[in-house]
C-alpha positions in Angstrom: 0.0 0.0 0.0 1.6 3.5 -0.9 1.8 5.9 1.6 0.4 9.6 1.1 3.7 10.8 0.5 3.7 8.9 -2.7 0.8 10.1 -4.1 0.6 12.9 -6.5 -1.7 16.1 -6.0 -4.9 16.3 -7.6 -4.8 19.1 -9.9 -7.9 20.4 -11.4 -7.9 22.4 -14.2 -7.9 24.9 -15.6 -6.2 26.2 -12.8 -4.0 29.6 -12.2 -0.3 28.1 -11.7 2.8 30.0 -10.6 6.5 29.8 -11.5 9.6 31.6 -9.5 11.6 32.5 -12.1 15.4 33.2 -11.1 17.9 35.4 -13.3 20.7 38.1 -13.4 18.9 40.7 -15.5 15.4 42.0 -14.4 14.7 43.2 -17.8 16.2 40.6 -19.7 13.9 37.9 -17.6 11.1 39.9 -18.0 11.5 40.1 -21.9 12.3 36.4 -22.4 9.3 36.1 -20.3 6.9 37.7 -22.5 8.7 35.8 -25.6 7.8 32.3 -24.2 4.2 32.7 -23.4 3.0 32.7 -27.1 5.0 29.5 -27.7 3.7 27.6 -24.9 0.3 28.7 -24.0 -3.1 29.4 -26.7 -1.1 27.7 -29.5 0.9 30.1 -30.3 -1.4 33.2 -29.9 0.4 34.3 -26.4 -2.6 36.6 -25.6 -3.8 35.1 -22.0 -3.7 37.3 -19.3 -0.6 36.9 -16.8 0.9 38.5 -13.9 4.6 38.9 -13.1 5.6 40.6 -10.5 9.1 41.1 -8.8 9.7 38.7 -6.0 13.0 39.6 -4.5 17.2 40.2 -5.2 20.0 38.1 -3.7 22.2 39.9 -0.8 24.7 40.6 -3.3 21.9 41.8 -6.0 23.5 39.5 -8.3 19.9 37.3 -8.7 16.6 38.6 -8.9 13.7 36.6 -8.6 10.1 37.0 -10.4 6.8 35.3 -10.1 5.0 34.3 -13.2 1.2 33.9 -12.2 -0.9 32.4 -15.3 -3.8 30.3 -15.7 -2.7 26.9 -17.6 -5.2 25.2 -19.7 -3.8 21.2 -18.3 -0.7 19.5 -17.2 0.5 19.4 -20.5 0.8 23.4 -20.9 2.1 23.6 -17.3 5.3 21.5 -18.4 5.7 22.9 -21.9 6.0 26.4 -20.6 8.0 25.0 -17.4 10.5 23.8 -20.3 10.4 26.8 -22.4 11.1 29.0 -19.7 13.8 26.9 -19.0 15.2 26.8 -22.3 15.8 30.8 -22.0 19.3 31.4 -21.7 18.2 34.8 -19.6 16.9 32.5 -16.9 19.0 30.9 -14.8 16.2 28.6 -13.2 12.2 28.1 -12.8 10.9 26.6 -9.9 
């Protein structure tokens, strides 16, 4: 018998998913940000509605961290824009 720990979530969608996204340029995140939405999400159109909002800069100020806050369509979107986002050589790493 698996114990609850082994169990994955129940996730009902469509559901509004976030992603901390963690770079060295505020600017240059934000951009690549707004590049990977039309490839990832409405097939291709890019034109849901997101928030992203500034989460907080390392000690030394050389990270900055950003919240992408968009509603994903099924598990299949969440993951393709996880990996696109990814893909971005302006980002560093999505959570």
């Amino acid at each position: 018998m698996p114990e609850a720990n082994d169990q994955k979530p129940q996730i009902d969608y469509p559901c509004r998913w976030e992603y901390k996204i963690i770079g060295t340029d505020e600017g240059a995140v934000r951009e690549a940000v707004k590049a990977c939405l039309p490839e990832a999400l409405n097939q291709g159109s890019g034109d849901r509605p997101y928030e992203l909002g500034f989460s907080r800069a390392s000690n030394q100020g050389k990270y900055v961290s950003l919240v992408l806050a968009v509603e994903v369509q099924d598990g299949k979107e969440r993951n393709t824009l996880f990996q696109v986002l990814g893909d971005r050589p302006e980002i560093k790493m999505v959570i």
